[in-house]
C-alpha positions, 0 to 999 in steps of 0.5 A: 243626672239629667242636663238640658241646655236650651241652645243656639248653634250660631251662638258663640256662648251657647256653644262655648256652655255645651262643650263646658257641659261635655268636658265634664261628661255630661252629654246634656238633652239639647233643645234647639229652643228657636227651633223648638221653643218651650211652651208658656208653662215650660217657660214658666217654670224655668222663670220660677227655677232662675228666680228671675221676671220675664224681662230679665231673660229677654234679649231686648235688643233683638229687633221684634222687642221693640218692633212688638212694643214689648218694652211698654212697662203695663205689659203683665207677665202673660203677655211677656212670656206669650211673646216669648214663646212666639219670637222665641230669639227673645229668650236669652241663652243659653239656659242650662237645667239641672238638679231642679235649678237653672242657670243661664250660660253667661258666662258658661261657668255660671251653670256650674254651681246647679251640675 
């Protein structure tokens, strides 16, 4: 089985879902998605997986959402996730994929149902 996990090292619940993942021996492929963010498409499709819209895994009290204008409801879908992939500190985490299903990691133990 292959685990991914969309990870912020400085973030308290990112690293408490990674050590959840590695105490069940799983060593997940780590993306440090503000270093590396995940393309539109990829973005995407981990919506699609989560069941959820863009706004839903966007962290709307990060400075650069309300700086972008980014709670302006006739913003389409696009739009929302181009801004996402641009500021990528907009992206909630931590985002753990697995088994074709994604589940994001608040609390950690939410991710346990898709290993």
């Amino acid at each position: 089985m292959t685990v991914t996990i969309y990870h912020n090292p400085r973030c308290s619940k990112s690293r408490e879902t990674l050590q959840l993942l590695k105490d069940r021996g799983i060593e997940p492929e780590i993306v440090e998605y503000l270093k590396t963010p995940p393309s539109a498409q990829e973005l995407e499709e981990i919506l699609q997986k989560l069941g959820m819209e863009p706004r839903d895994l966007m962290r709307k009290k990060e400075a650069v959402y309300e700086e972008s204008g980014l709670d302006n409801p006739s913003l389409d879908r696009k739009s929302l996730i181009n801004s996402m992939v641009k500021h990528p500190i907009l992206i909630e985490r931590p985002i753990v994929l697995a088994n074709g299903k994604a589940a994001v990691g608040r609390p950690p133990e939410a991710v346990l149902p898709i290993l």
